[in-house]
ROROMAR-391869 format. One record per residue (C-alpha): y, z, x negated. Coordinates in pm, whole numbers, padded with zeros to 5 digits, always signed. Layout:
YZX ...
END
This chain:
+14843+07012-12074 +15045+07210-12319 +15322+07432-12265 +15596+07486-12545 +15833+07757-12630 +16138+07683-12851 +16226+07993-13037 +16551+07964-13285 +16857+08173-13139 +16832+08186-12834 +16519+08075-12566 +16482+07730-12363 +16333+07721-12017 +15934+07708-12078 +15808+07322-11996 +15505+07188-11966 +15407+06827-12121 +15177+06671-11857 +14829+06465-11928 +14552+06319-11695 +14589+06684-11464 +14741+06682-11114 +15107+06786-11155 +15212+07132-11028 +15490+07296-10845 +15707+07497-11101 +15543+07826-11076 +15881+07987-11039 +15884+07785-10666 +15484+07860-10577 +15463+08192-10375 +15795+08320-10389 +15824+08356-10046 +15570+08585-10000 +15662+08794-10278 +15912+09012-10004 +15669+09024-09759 +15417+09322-09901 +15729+09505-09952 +15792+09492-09563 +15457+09577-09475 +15472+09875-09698 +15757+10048-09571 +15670+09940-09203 +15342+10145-09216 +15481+10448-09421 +15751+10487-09129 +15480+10418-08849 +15246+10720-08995 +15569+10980-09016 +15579+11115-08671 +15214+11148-08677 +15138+11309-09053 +15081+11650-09140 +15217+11668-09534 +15258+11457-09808 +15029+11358-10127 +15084+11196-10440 +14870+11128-10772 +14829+10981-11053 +14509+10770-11164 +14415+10595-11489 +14223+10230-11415 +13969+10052-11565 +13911+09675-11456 +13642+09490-11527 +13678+09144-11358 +13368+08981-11179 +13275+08622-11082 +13486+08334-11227 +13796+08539-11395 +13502+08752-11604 +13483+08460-11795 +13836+08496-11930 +13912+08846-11920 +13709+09115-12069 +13872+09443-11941 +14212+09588-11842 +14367+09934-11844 +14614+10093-11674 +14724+10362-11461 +14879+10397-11093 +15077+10609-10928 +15025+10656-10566 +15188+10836-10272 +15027+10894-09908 +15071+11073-09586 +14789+11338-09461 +14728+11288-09056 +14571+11584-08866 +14280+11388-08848 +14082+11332-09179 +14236+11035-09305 +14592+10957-09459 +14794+10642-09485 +15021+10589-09804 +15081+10309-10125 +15042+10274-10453 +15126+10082-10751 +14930+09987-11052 +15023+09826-11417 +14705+09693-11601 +14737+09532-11954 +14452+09333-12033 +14536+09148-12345 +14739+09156-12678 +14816+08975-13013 +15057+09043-13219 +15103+08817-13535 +15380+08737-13814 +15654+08463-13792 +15954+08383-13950 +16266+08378-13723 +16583+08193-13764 +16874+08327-13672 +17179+08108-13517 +17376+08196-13885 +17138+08034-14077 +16933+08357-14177 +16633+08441-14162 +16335+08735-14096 +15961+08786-14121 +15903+08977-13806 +15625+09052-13538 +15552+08818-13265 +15411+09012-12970 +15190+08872-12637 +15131+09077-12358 +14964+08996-12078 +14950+09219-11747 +14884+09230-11360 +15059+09452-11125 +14966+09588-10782 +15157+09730-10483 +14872+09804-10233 +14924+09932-09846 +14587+10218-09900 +14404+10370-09649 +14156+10650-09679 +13881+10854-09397 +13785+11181-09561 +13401+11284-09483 +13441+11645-09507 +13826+11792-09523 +13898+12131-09624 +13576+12128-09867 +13559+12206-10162 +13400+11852-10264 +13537+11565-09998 +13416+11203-10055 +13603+10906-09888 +13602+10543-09756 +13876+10398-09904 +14074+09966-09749 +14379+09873-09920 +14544+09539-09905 +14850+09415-10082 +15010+09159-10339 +14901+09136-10701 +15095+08977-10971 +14981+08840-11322 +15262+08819-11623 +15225+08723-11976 +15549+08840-12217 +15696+08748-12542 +15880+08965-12771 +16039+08881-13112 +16075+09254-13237 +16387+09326-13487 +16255+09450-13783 +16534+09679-13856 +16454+09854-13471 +16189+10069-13556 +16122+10230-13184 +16119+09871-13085 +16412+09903-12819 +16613+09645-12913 +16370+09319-12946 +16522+09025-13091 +16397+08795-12808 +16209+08860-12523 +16068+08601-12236 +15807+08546-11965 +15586+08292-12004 +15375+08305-11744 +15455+08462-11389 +15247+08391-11088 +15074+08625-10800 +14859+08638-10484 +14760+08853-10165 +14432+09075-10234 +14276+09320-10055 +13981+09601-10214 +13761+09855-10047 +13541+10140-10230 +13470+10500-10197 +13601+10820-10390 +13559+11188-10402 +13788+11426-10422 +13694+11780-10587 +13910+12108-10546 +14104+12228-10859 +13986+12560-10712 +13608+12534-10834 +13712+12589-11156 +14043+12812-11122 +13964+13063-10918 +14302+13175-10868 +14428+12889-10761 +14508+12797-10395 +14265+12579-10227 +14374+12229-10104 +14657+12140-10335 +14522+12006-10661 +14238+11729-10676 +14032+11552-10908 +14013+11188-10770 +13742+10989-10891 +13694+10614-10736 +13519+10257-10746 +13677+09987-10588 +13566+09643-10544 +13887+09333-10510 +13894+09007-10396 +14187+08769-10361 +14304+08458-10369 +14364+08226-10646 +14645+08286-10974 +14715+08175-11227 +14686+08405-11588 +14703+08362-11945 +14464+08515-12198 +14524+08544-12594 +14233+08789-12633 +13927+08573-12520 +13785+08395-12814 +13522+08169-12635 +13602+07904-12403 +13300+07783-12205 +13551+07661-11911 +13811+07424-11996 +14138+07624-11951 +14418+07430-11758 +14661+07410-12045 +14775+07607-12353 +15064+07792-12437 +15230+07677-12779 +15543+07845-12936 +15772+07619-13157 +15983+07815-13380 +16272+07573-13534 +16490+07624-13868 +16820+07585-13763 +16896+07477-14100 +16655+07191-14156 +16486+07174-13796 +16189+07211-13910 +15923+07296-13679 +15637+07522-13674 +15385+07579-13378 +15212+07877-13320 +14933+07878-13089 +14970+08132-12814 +14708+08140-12572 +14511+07922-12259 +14655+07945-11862 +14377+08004-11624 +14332+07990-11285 +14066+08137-11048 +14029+08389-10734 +14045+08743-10844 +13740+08937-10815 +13730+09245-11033 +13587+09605-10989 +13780+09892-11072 +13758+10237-11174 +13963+10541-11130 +13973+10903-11294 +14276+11080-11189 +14466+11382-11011 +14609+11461-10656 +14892+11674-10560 +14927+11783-10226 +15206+11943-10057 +15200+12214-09837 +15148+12127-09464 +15445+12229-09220 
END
């Protein structure tokens, strides 16, 4: 199976040219019903853990993925960062969310592009594929109002995986105003990940400083969900047969010419993948 982009003007819908595979449901039908329902969940147990919460927390984290199992064998790595909010109980454990961007492949190469007067550019041709988490997280502190605290930490949530295309304007030089942009690939699942942390009081190295309001975080998590869908332009060996390829067909409006350019593959597995966290924790003052 190969899917084609047509890329003069102006995009066409992505489409996918069936062979001997199974046909699919249009990925923009598979899921989307469930794509509301973190969302609920999320702000049901913020407002459930208000009456019962003793201040407020938030932080910031930078990730690094390194998938496990079946989806190692198309992705190397990701990176990314999170930001994350959470409510403190009286007891030693809080109740909060967070949400994650990881970017885990990129190719960039040179095309010409056609514009719908007849003109035409030499300009970059940019691929970006990413997954994105918003995550219901728990955490149990083993030792609150310590200088060092180590945690348990169960989250559970929705993750989704996106590949882009941009046609950047070579006369944009911030690269604000791309020519084109699309998605070629959209698709997501439920996951859930559980790990340990530790925070460590700002305070053990400024002395000054009050106690119990800045943290380093440091964290290992382990994830497991079900199966998605992803692309990958990065991986350059192929020991599994991906389920199709992504080709992009840039036409000459002039003489319709057409030229392919070879994208990427579409894989699909269950997502495994450990992650790792380095990052800092604000907490507010409790009332």
């Amino acid at each position: 199976m190969s899917w084609q982009h047509c890329l003069t003007g102006e995009f066409n819908e992505l489409s996918a040219a069936e062979n001997n595979s199974k046909p699919r449901a249009p990925l923009s039908k598979r899921k989307t019903n469930y794509m509301k329902t973190p969302i609920l969940i999320l702000l049901i147990a913020i407002s459930a853990t208000a009456a019962y919460s003793q201040g407020w927390e938030m932080g910031t984290n930078f990730n690094y993925t390194r998938p496990m199992g079946g989806m190692q064998q198309h992705i190397d790595q990701g990176f990314g960062i999170t930001l994350e909010g959470a409510r403190v109980f009286k007891a030693p454990f809080a109740v909060g969310a967070e949400f994650s961007y990881n970017a885990y492949g990129h190719d960039k190469t040179r095309q010409q592009y056609t514009f719908d007067d007849g003109s035409v550019t030499e300009t970059n041709v940019i691929v970006t594929n990413a997954f994105s988490n918003l995550l219901v997280t728990g955490k149990f502190f083993l030792r609150s109002q310590k200088i060092i605290n180590p945690y348990f930490s169960a989250k559970f949530g929705y993750s989704w995986y996106r590949t882009n295309l941009t046609i950047e304007d070579p006369e944009d030089a911030d690269g604000c105003h791309p020519l084109e942009s699309d998605h070629l690939l959209s698709d997501g699942t439920f996951m859930a990940s559980g790990g340990a942390g530790m925070r460590i009081d700002f305070s053990t190295l400024f002395r000054k400083m009050k106690s119990d309001m800045l943290f380093f975080d440091i964290s290992a998590h382990m994830t497991q969900g079900g199966t998605v869908q992803y692309m990958n332009v990065d991986k350059k060996t192929h020991a599994h047969n991906p389920d199709s390829d992504v080709v992009a067909r840039f036409i000459n409006n002039r003489t319709q010419v057409i030229h392919e350019h070879h994208v990427g593959y579409v894989y699909s597995s269950m997502v495994e993948m450990m992650e790792y966290r380095l990052g800092v924790i604000y907490r507010l003052a409790s009332r």
